[in-house]
C-alpha positions, 0 to 999 in steps of 0.5 A: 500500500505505501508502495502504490502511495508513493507510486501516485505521488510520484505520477502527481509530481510529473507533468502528464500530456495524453495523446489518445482521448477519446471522446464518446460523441453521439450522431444527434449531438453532432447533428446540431453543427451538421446542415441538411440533408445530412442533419436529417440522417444524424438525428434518424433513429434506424440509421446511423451514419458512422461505420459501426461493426458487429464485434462483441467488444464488451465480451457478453457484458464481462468488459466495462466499458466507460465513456467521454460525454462531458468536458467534466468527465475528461477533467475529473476523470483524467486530470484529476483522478489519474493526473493527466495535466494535458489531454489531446482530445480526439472525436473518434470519428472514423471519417476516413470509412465512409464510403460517401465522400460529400457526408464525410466532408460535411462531418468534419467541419461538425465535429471539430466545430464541436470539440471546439465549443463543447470541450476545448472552450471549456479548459484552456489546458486541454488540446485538441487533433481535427478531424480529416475526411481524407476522401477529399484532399483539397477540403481536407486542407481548406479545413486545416487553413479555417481552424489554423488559428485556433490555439487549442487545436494543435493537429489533425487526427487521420484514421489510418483504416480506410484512405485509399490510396495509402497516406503517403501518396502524394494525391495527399500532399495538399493535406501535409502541405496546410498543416505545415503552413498552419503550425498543425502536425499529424496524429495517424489512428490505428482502429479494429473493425468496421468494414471489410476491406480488402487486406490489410485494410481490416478484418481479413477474414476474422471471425472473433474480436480477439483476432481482429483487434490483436493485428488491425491497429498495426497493420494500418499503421504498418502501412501508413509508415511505409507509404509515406517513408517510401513516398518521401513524405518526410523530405517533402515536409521536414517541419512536420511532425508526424505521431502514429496512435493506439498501435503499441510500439512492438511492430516499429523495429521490424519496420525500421530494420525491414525498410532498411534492407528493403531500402539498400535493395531498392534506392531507386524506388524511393528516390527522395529518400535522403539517408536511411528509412531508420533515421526518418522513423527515429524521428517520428514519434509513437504513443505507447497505448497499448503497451503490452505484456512480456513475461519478462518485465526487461523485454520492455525495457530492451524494446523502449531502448530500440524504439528511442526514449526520445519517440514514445510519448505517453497515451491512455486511450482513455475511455476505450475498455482497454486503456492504459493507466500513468502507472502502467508505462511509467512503473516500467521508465522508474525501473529503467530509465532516467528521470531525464528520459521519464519525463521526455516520454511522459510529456515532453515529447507529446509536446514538441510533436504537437508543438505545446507550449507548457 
């Protein structure tokens, strides 16, 4: 017991930035900032506009599941039950799966123009990523040029389920192009299961929620990060930062060590390119939720040292039902690492990828 004292006074000594929370946004709520004919399909009872799926993800009710309704839930929740000084909310929107481009334009302006009022108007100390309807490029951009100005929205929130082509194609250049303009950078989502892409876009057969939630995440951002070190889109925007979410960090040495082989091979492929896939991966930044678990408590330590103390950055994915408490990263950086590395994974990484002035 006085060890877990003294455990929650140390988490209350630090400075915590968050960079996974979630908000638990209903169609009708968002109807409000939506115009017609869409307004009408957000506030129908028998139809819902957002992709849902099938999965059982309470497990026949033995999962509890929280939720995100009020700014007041995030502050004493977060901020003052687990310490988190600086959540960066995001809507959850899943605007990339939409396969009708003119209504996911649409809900991105709505649900930003929500985040803004409902939450970020609320408590100048939370921060907020824009939603993006990758489907329409050029919108996507516009959307980042309106919101540039405002100071609590530090980025843009792109699933990586669903865009098509891959993100780091250069139809999507527009979009890096505005948020480099604006002082925005990039956070890329990993989600599980809503449509039936073809591989790897999701469930690739699955027939139970443990499979599909165990690979999904990663494979999208597998394929994100080799799009765009392929692509050149790094070189293309060196002031950018770029921030992979809610795929835990065990799949990024493979990547790192399987570009570089594949690089040596095949320079020509990737022309851009000016030193190593490994160097342009060193410096994107990668959120630690879901953390995992090894049987030997040192094969996380020898996998933070690989991924770089300097490109993890601490997330909750609060309110999700397998959310990562303070506690459960930072029992593992008090063990290994220095107080100097601590505290760039708890917060000062989030704050120099999304440029947060603490």
């Amino acid at each position: 017991m006085a060890a877990q004292s003294q455990q929650s006074k140390l988490l209350e000594e630090t400075t915590i930035v968050d960079t996974d929370v979630h908000l638990s946004i209903s169609p009708k709520e968002v109807a409000e900032y939506t115009d017609e004919p869409f307004r009408s399909h957000m506030v129908n009872e028998g139809y819902s506009p957002l992709p849902s799926s099938g999965w059982d993800r309470n497990l026949r009710g033995k999962i509890e599941h929280y939720s995100v309704k009020s700014p007041e839930d995030v502050q004493e929740t977060l901020c003052e039950e687990f310490g988190i000084d600086h959540p960066i909310l995001n809507a959850t929107s899943k605007l990339t799966r939409l396969p009708q481009t003119d209504l996911a334009v649409h809900l991105q302006s709505a649900y930003n123009d929500f985040l803004l009022d409902q939450y970020l108007d609320e408590y100048d100390h939370f921060y907020g990523l824009a939603s993006l309807a990758t489907q329409d490029p050029e919108k996507a951009a516009e959307e980042l040029d309106r919101l540039g100005d405002e100071k609590q929205i530090v980025g843009a929130y792109i699933a990586t389920t669903g865009p098509n082509p891959p993100l780091g194609d250069p139809s999507y250049d527009v979009i890096y192009e505005a948020a480099e303009d604006n002082d925005l950078h990039i956070g890329y989502h990993g989600s599980g299961g809503a449509f039936m892409f073809e591989f790897p876009r999701q469930n690739q057969a699955f027939e139970k929620f443990i499979e599909v939630h165990t690979a999904a995440h990663t494979w999208s951002q597998m394929m994100t990060l080799t799009s765009l070190i392929v692509n050149g889109t790094p070189v293309k925007f060196p002031d950018l930062n770029f921030t992979f979410l809610e795929a835990g960090i065990g799949w990024i040495p493979m990547m790192m060590f399987r570009l570089n082989k594949e690089y040596s091979i095949r320079r020509s492929e990737a022309p851009l390119l000016e030193k190593s896939p490994e160097e342009y991966i060193r410096e994107f930044y990668f959120a630690s939720q879901p953390i995992g678990e090894s049987n030997d408590p040192k094969h996380m330590q020898q996998l933070i040292e690989i991924v770089g103390a300097d490109s993890l950055a601490f997330a909750t994915d609060y309110p999700h039902w397998d959310f990562d408490h303070p506690e459960a990263l930072d029992k593992h950086l008090r063990a290994y690492f220095t107080a100097e590395e601590r505290e760039k994974v708890l917060y000062k990484n989030a704050a120099e990828a999304f440029g947060l002035r603490l």
